[in-house]
N, CA, C and O atoms as a Tripos MOL2 file, in Angstrom:
@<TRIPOS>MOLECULE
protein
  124   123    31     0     0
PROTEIN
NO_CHARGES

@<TRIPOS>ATOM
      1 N         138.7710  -32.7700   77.5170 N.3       1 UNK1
      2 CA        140.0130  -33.0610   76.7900 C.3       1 UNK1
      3 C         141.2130  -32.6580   77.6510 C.2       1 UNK1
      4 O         142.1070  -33.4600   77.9210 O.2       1 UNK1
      5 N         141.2020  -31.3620   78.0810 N.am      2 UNK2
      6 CA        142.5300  -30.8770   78.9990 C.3       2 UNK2
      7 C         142.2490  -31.8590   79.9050 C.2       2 UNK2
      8 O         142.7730  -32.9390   79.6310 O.2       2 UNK2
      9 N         141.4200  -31.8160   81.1500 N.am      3 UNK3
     10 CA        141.3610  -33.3890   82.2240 C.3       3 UNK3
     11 C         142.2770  -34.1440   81.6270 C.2       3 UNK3
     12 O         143.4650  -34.0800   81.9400 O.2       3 UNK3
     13 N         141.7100  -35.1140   80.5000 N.am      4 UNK4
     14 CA        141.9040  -35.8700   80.2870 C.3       4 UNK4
     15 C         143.7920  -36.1240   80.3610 C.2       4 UNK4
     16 O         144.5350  -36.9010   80.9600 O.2       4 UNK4
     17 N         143.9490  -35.1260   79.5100 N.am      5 UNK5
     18 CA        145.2800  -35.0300   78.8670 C.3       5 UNK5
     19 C         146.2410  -34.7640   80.6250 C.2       5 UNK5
     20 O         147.3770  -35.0400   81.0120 O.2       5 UNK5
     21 N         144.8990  -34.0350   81.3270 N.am      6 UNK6
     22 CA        146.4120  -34.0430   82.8680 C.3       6 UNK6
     23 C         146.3130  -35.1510   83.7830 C.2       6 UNK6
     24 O         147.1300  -35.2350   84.7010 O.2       6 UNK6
     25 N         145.2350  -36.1680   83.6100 N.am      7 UNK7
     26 CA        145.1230  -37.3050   84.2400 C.3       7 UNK7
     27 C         146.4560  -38.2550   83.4680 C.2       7 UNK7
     28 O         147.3880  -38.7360   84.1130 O.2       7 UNK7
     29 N         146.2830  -38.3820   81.9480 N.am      8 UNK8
     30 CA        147.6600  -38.9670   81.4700 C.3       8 UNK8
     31 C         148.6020  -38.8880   81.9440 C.2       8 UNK8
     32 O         149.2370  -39.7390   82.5670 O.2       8 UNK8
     33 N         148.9320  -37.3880   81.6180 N.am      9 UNK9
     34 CA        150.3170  -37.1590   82.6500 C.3       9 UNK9
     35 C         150.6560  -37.4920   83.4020 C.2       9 UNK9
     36 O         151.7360  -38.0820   83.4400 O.2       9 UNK9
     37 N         149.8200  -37.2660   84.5210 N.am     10 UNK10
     38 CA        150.3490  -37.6090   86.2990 C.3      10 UNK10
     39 C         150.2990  -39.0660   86.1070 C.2      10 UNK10
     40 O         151.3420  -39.6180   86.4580 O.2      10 UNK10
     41 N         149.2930  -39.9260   85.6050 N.am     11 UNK11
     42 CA        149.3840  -41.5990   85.5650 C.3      11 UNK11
     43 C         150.7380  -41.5800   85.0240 C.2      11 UNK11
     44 O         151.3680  -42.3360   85.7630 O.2      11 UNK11
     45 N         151.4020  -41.1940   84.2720 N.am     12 UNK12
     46 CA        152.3820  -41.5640   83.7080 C.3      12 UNK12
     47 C         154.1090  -40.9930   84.4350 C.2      12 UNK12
     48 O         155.2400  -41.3080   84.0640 O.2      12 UNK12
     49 N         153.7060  -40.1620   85.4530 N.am     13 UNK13
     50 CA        154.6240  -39.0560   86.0230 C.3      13 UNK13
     51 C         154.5520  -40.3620   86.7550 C.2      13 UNK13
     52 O         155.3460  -41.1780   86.2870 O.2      13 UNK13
     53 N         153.8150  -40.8270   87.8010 N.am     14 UNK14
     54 CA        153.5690  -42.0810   88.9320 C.3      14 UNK14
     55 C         153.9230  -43.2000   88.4220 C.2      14 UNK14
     56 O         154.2970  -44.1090   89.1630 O.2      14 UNK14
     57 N         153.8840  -43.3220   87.3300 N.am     15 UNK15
     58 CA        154.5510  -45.1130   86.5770 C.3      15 UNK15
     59 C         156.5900  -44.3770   86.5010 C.2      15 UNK15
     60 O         157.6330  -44.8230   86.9810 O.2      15 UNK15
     61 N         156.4260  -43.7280   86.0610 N.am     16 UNK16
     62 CA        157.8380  -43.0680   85.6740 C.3      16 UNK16
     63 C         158.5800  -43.3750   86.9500 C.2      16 UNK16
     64 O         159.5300  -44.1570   86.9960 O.2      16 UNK16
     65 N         157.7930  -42.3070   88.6260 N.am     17 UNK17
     66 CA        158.3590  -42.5240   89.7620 C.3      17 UNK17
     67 C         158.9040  -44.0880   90.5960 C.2      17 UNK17
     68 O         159.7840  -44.4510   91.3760 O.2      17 UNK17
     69 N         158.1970  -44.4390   90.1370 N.am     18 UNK18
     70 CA        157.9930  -45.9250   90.5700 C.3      18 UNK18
     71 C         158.8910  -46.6580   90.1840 C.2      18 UNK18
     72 O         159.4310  -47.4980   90.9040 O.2      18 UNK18
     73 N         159.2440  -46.3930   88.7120 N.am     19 UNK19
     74 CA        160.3300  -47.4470   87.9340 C.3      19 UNK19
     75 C         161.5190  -46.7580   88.6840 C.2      19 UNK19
     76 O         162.2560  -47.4860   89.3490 O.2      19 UNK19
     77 N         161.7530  -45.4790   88.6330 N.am     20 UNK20
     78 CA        162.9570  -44.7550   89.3270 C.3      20 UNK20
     79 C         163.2730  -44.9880   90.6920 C.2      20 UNK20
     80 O         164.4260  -44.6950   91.0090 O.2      20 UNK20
     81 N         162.3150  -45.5780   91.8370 N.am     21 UNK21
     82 CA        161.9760  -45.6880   93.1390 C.3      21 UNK21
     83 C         162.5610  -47.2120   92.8160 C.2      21 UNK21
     84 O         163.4840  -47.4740   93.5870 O.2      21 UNK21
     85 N         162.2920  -48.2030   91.9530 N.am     22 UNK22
     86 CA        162.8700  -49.1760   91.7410 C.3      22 UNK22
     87 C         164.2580  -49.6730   91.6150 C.2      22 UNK22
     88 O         164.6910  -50.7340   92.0650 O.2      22 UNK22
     89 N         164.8780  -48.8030   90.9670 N.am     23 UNK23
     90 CA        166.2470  -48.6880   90.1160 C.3      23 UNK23
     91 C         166.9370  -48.3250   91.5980 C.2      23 UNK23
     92 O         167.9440  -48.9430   91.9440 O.2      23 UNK23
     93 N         166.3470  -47.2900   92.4610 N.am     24 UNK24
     94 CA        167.0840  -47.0860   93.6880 C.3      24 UNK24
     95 C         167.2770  -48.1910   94.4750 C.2      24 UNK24
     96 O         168.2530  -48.3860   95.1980 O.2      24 UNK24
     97 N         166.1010  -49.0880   94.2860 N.am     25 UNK25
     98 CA        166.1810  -50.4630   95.4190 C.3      25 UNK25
     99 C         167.2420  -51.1200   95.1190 C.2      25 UNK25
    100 O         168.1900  -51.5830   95.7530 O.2      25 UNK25
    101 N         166.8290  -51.0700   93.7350 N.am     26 UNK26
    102 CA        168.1090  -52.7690   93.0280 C.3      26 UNK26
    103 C         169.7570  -52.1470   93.0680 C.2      26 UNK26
    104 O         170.7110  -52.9250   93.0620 O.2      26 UNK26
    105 N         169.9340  -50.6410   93.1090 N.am     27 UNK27
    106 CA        171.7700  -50.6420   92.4310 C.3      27 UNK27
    107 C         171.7250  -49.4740   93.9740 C.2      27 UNK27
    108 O         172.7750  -48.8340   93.9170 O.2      27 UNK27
    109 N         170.9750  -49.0670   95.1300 N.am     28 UNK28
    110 CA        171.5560  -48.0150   96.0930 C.3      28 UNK28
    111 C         172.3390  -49.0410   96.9760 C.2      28 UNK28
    112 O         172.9100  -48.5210   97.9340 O.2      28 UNK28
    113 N         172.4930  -50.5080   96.8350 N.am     29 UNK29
    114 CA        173.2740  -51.1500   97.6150 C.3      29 UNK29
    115 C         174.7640  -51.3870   96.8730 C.2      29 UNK29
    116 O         175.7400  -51.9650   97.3520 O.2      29 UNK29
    117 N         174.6810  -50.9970   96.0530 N.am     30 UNK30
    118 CA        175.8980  -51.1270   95.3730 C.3      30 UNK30
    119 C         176.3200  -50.2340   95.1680 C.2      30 UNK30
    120 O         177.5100  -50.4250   94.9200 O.2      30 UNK30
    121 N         176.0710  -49.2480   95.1050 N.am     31 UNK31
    122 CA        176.6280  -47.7640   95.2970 C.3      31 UNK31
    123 C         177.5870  -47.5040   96.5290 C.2      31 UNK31
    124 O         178.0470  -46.3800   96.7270 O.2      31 UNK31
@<TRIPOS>BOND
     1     1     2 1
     2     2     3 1
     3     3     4 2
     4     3     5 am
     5     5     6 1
     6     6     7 1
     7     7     8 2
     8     7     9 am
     9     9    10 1
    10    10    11 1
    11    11    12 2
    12    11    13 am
    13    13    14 1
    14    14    15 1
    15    15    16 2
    16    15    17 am
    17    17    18 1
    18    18    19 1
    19    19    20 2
    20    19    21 am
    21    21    22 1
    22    22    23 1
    23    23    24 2
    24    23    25 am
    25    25    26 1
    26    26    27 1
    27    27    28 2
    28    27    29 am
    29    29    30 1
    30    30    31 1
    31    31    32 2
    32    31    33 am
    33    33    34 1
    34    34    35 1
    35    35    36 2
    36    35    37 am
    37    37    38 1
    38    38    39 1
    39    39    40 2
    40    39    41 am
    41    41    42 1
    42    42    43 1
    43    43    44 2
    44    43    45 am
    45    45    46 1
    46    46    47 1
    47    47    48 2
    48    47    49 am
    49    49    50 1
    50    50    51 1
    51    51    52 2
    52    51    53 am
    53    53    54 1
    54    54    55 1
    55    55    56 2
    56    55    57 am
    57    57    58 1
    58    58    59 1
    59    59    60 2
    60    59    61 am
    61    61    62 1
    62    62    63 1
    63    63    64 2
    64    63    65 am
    65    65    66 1
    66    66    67 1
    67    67    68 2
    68    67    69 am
    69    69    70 1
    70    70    71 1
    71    71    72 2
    72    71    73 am
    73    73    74 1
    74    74    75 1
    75    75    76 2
    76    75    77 am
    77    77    78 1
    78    78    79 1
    79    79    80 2
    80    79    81 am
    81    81    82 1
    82    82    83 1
    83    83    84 2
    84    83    85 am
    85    85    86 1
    86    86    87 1
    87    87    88 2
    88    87    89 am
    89    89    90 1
    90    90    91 1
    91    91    92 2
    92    91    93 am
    93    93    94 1
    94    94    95 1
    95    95    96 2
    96    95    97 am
    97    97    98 1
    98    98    99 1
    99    99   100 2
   100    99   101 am
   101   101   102 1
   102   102   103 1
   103   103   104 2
   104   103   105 am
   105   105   106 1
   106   106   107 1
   107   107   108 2
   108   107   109 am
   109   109   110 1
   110   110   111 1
   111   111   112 2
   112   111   113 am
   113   113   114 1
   114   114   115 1
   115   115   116 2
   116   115   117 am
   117   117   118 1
   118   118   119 1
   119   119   120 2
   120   119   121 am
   121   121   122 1
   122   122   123 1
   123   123   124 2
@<TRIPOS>SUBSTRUCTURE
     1 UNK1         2 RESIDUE 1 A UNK
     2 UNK2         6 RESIDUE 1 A UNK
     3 UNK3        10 RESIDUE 1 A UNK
     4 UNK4        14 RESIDUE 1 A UNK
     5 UNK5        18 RESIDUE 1 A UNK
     6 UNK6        22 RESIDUE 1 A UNK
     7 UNK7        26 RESIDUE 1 A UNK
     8 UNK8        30 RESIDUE 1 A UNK
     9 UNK9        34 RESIDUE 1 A UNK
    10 UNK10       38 RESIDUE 1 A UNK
    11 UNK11       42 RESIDUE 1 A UNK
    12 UNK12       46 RESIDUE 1 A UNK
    13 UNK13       50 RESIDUE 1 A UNK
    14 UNK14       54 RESIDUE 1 A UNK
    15 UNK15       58 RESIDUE 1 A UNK
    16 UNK16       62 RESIDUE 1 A UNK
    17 UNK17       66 RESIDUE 1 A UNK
    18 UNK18       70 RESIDUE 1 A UNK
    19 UNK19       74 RESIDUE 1 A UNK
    20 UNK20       78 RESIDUE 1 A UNK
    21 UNK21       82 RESIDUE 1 A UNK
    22 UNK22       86 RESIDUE 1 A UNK
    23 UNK23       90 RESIDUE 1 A UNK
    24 UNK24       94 RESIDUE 1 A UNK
    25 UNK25       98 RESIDUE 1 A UNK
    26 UNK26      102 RESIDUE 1 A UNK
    27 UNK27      106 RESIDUE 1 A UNK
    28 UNK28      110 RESIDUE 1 A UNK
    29 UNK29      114 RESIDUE 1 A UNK
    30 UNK30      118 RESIDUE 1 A UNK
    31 UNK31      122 RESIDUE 1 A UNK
């Protein structure tokens, strides 16, 4: 159950990074 619950997390910490790593691509040229 704990595993489980810290595999969620980090999958979800890594989807989180990604969208944020994104947002830098599309608006750090317009900045």
């Amino acid at each position: 159950m704990y595993v489980f619950k810290c595999f969620v997390s980090e999958s979800n910490f890594k989807l989180l990074y990604g969208f944020l790593i994104r947002n830098l691509e599309l608006f750090g040229p317009s900045i």
